[in-house]
C-alpha positions in Angstrom: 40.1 143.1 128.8 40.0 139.3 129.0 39.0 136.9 126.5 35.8 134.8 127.1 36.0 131.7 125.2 33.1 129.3 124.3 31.7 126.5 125.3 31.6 123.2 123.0 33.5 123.0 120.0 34.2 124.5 116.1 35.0 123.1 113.0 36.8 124.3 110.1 36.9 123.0 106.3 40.2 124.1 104.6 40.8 122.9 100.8 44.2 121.6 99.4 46.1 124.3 96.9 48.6 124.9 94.6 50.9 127.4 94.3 53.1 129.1 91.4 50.9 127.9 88.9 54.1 128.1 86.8 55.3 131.5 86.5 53.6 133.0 89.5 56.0 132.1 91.6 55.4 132.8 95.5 52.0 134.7 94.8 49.5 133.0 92.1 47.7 130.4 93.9 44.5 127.9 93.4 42.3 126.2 95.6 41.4 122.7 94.7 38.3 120.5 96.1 40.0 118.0 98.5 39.6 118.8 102.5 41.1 118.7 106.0 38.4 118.8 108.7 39.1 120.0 112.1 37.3 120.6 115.4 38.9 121.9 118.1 37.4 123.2 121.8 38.5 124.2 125.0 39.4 122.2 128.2 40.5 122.8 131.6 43.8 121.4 130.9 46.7 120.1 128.6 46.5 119.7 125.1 45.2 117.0 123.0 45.8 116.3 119.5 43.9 113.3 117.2 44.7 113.0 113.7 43.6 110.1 111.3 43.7 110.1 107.6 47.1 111.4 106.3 49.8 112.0 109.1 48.0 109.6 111.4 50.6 108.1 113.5 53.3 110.4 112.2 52.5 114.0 113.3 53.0 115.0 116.6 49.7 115.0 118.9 50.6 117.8 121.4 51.7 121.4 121.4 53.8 120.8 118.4 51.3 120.1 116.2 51.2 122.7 113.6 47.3 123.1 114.1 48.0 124.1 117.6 51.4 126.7 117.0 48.6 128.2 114.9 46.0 128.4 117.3 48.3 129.4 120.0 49.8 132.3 117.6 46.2 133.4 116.7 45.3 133.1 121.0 48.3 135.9 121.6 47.0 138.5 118.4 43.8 137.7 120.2 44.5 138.5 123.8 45.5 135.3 125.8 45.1 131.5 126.0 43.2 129.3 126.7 43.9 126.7 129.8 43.7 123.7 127.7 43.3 122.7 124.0 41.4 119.4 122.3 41.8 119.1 118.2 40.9 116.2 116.3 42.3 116.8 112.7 40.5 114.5 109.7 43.4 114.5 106.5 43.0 114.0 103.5 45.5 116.3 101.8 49.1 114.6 101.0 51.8 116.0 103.1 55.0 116.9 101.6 53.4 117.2 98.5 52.9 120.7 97.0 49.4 120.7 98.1 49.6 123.3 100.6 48.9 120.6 103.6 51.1 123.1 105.8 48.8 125.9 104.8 45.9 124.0 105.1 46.6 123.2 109.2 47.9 126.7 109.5 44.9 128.6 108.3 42.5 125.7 110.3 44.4 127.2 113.6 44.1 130.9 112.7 39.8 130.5 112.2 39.4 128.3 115.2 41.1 130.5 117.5 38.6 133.0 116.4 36.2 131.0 116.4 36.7 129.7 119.9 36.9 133.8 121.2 33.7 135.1 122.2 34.2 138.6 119.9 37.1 136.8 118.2 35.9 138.2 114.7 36.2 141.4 115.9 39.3 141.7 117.7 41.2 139.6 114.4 39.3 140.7 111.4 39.6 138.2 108.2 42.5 140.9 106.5 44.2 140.3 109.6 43.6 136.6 109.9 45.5 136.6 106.2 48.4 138.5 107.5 49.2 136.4 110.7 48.6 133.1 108.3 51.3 134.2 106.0 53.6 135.3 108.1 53.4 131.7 109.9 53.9 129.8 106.9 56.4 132.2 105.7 55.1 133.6 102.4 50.6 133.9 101.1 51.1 132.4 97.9 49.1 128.6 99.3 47.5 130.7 102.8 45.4 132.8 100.4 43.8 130.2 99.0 43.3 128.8 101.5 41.6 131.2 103.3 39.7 133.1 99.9 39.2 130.3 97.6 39.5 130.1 93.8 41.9 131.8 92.0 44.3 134.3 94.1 47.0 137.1 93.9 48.8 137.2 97.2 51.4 140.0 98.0 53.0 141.6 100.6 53.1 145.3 101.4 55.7 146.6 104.0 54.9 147.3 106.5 51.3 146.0 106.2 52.1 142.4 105.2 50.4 139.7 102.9 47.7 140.9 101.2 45.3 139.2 98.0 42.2 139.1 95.8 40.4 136.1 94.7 39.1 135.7 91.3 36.9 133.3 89.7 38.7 130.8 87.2 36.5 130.1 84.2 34.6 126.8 83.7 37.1 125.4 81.6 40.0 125.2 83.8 39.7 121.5 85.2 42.9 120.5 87.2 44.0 117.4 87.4 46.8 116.6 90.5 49.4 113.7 89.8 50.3 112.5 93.4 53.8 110.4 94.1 54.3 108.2 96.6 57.8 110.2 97.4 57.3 113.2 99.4 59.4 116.7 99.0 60.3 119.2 101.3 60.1 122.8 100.5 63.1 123.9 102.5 65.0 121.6 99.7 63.7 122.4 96.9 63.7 126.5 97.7 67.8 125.9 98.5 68.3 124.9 94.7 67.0 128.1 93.3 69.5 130.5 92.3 70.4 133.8 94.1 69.7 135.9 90.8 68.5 134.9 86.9 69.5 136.2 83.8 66.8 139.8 83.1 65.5 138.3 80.3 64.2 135.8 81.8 62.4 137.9 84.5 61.0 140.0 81.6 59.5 136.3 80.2 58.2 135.0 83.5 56.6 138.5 83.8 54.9 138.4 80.8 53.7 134.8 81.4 52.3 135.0 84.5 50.7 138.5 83.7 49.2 135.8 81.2 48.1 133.6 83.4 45.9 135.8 84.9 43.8 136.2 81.4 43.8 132.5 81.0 42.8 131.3 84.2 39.9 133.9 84.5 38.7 134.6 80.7 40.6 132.5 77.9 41.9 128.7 78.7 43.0 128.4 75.2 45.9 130.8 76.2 46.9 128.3 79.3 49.6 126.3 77.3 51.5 129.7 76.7 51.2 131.0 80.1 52.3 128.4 82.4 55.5 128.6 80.8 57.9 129.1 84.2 61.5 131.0 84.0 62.3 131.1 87.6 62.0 128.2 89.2 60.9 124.6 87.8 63.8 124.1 85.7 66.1 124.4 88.5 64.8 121.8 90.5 63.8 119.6 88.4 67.0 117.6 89.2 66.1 117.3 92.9 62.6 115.3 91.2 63.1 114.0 88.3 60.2 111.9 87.9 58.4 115.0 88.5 60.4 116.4 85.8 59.8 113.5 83.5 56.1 113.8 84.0 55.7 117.7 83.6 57.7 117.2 80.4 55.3 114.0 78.9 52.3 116.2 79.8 53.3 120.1 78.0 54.5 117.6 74.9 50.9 116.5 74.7 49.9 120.1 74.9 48.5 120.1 78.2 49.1 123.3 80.5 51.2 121.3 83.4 53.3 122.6 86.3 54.7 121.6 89.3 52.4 122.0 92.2 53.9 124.5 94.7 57.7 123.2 95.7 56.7 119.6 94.3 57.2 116.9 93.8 53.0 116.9 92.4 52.2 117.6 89.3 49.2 120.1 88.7 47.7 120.0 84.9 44.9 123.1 84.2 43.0 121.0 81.7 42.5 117.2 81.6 45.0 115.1 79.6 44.4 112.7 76.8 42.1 110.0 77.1 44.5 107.0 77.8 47.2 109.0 79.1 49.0 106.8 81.7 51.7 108.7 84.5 52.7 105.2 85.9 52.6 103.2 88.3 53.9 105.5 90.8 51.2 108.5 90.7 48.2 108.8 91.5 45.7 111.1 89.4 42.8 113.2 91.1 40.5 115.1 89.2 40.0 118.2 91.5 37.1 120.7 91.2 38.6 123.7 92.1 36.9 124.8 95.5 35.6 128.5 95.1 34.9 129.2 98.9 38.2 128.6 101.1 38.2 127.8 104.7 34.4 127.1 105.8 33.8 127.8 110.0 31.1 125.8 111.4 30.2 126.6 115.2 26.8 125.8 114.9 27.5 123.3 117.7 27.7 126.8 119.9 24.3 127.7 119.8 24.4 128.6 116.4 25.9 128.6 112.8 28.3 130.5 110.9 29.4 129.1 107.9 30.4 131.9 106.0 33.8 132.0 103.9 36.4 134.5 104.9 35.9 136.9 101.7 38.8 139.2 102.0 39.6 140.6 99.3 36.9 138.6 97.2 36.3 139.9 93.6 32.4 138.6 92.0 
């Protein structure tokens, strides 16, 4: 059966994130209160990209815009395509910054696609939605997030695919994001890691980010201890070392700091000393962390339908 698209447009919210958290490397994940907004709707023709905000004037505004792969992607689980695509993307998350802007664009193409499919819901439920983000960014730790909001364990079953909960991170966990003006690549900093670490240092990171999990949901006073990463900050701290510098000023004050996903951010869990000064080259955001994920609004259809994807949503 073919697909019946709708008329007029939809929009989605998706929040920035953070990833690795320290020792949950490639599946803890947080989302944090700073948006992209995009609407897209179909046309007879062509496609159509707008972007302002971050990006603007740098990210392609046709097929190859990563909003678009997405929603193409999303069209073929779905059934077909569309004969023409308009998106007008709003940024405000930092790319190239271990923010999860690449998540972020990815998940906004996966819930428009439904969104913009009659019964598209249905045919891609929100488990599935999950699987197809992930396996377009490559890994769930940021697209769960994304998707769930709050605090999330993303993992990957074979042959199912990605798969997480979302839990709720207790009141005292107040992050804090140091932004750079240099940006990072993840394909970089994933090429310094080592092939294989010494076993004790697995069993450490284990027992830290088994931790982590306590901390971020039920005891922050336990946050210093847990963020303490084996696998994977140390080795690339000399592909950033100002971010290096940083994370290292920050735990000596005591404060639960960690990169932000592949970097070169800085994410703290509680906020720093009054005073304390990154430099002139960061800037600091104090980031509620955003407890819904992605947020559809088609209400320009006829009627609304706001609600968060809640896969695998713990109360």
């Amino acid at each position: 059966m073919g697909l019946s698209f709708r008329a007029g447009s939809a929009s989605v919210r998706t929040p920035a994130t953070s990833a690795n958290l320290g020792p949950g490397f490639d599946a803890l994940g947080l989302a944090l209160a700073l948006y992209d907004d995009v609407t897209a709707r179909v046309v007879p023709t062509g496609c159509r990209v707008g972007v302002t905000g971050e990006g603007a004037g740098e990210l392609p505004t046709d097929e190859t815009h990563l909003v678009v792969r997405a929603m193409r992607a999303a069209f073929d689980v779905l059934g077909g395509q569309p004969a023409g695509l308009a998106v007008d993307c709003v940024n405000r998350i930092p790319q190239a910054r271990g923010l999860g802007s690449s998540s972020a664009a990815i998940v906004a193409g996966v819930q428009l696609a439904r969104a913009l499919v009659v019964d598209g819901r249905e045919r891609m439920d929100d488990e599935a939605a999950l699987r197809l983000a992930a396996e377009l960014e490559g890994h769930p730790d940021n697209v769960a997030p994304c998707l769930l909001g709050g605090f999330t364990i993303a993992w990957t079953e074979d042959p199912a695919g990605a798969r997480a909960v979302s839990l709720g991170p207790a009141a005292a966990v107040r992050p804090t994001v140091y932004v750079p003006g240099l940006r990072g690549l993840t394909s970089v900093a994933r090429a310094a890691l080592p092939a294989t670490v010494p076993h004790s240092d697995a069993a450490r990171n284990a027992a830290r980010a088994a931790l982590l999990v306590h901390a971020l949901t039920a005891d922050p006073t336990m946050l210093y201890a847990a963020t303490e990463d084996y696998l994977h900050q140390r080795y690339r701290s000399s592909g950033m070392p100002d971010s290096a510098r940083l994370l290292g000023e920050l735990r000596a004050l005591g404060v639960p700091a960690v990169i932000s996903g592949a970097g070169p951010s800085i994410l703290a869990l509680t906020s720093p000393p009054d005073g304390f000064d990154p430099g002139m080259d960061w800037v600091a955001h104090r980031l509620p962390i955003d407890v819904t994920g992605a947020r559809l609004d088609v209400g320009t259809l006829g009627h609304a339908e706001r609600d968060p994807v809640a896969a695998g949503r713990k109360s």
